[in-house]
C-alpha positions in Angstrom: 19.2 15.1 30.1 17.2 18.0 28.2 13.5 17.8 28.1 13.3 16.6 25.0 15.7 13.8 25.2 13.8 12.8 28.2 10.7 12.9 26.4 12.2 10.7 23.6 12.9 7.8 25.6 9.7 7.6 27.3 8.3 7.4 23.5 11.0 4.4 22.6 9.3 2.7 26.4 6.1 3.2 25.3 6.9 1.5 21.7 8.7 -1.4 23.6 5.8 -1.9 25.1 3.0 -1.8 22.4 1.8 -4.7 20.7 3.1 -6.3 17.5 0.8 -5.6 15.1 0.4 -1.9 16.8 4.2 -1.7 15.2 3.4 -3.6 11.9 1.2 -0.7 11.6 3.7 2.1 12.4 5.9 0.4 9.4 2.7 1.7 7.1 2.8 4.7 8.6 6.0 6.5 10.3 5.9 8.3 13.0 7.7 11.6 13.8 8.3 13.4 17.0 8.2 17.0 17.1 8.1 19.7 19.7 5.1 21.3 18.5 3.2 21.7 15.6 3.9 24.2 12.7 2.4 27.8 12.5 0.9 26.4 8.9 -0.9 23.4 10.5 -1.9 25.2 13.5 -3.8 27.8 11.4 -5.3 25.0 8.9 -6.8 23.2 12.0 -7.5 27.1 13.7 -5.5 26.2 16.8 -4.6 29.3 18.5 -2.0 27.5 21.5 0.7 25.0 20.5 0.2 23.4 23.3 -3.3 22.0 22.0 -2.2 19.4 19.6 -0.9 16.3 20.4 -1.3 14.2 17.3 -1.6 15.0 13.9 -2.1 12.0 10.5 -1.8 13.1 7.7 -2.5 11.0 4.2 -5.4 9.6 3.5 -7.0 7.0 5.8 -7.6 3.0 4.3 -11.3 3.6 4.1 -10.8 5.9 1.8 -7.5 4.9 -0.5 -9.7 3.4 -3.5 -11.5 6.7 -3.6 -8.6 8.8 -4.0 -6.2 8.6 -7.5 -3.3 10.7 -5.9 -1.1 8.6 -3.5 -0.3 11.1 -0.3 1.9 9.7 1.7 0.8 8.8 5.4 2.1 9.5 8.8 1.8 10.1 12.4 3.4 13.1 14.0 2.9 13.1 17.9 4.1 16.7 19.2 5.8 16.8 23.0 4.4 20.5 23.7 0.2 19.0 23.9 1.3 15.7 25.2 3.2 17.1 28.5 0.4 19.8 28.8 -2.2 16.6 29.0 -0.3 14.9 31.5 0.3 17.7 34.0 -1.2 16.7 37.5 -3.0 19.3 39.4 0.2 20.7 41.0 2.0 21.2 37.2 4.0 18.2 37.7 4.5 15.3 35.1 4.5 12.1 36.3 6.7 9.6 34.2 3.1 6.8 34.1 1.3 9.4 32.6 3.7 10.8 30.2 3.5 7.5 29.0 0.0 6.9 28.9 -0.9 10.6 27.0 2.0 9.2 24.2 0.2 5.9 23.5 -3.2 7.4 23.2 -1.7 9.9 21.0 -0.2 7.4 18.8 -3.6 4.8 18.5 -5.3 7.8 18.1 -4.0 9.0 15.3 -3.1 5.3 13.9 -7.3 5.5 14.3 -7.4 8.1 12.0 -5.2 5.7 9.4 -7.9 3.2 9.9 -11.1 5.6 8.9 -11.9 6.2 13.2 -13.6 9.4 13.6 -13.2 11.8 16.6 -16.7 10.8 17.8 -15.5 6.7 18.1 -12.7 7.7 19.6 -14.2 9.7 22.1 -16.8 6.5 23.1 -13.7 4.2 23.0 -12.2 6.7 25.6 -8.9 7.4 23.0 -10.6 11.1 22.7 
């Protein structure tokens, strides 16, 4: 199994294992795997490492839909490369719990950003 196959699967565990109306939500707003974010979108957001990112929404967020005439539309990209540089123990190893753990915080924190949640509420509600 290649790293990135492994890396799928514990994505499909940790979406068996989110709650319903965490998935109604993800049929709003797709989500997309990737192995790391593009050279475009790492020089928009002036990330020099593509192992920084680990989430990325882009559209425009509910708070602000009646605001905006043009209809973008949303989603949620979660990138492998920043999520198994999080979860690396002390040693470099990646633990399978952890894996986990960095790909659902990716995923609520960016399905946040869908909601209007800042990076400053998501830092107090420990999804920073």
């Amino acid at each position: 199994m290649t790293k990135r196959d492994y890396f799928d699967k514990q994505v499909e565990w940790v979406l068996a294992a989110l709650p319903r109306k965490v998935l109604k939500m993800l049929e709003e707003v797709p989500l997309h795997v990737e192995d790391r974010p593009s050279k475009q979108l790492m020089k928009t957001l002036q990330i020099e490492y593509d192992d920084e990112l680990c989430g990325y929404f882009s559209g425009i967020p509910l708070d602000r839909k009646q605001e905006m005439n043009a209809r973008l539309p949303n989603s949620v990209t979660i990138f492998r490369k920043g999520i198994v540089a999080e979860s690396l123990d002390e040693s470099g190893k990646v633990h399978r719990n952890e894996l986990r753990r960095q790909i659902r915080i990716t995923i609520l924190h960016e399905l946040a950003h869908y909601h209007g949640i800042g990076e400053e509420e998501l830092e107090m509600l420990g999804y920073g």
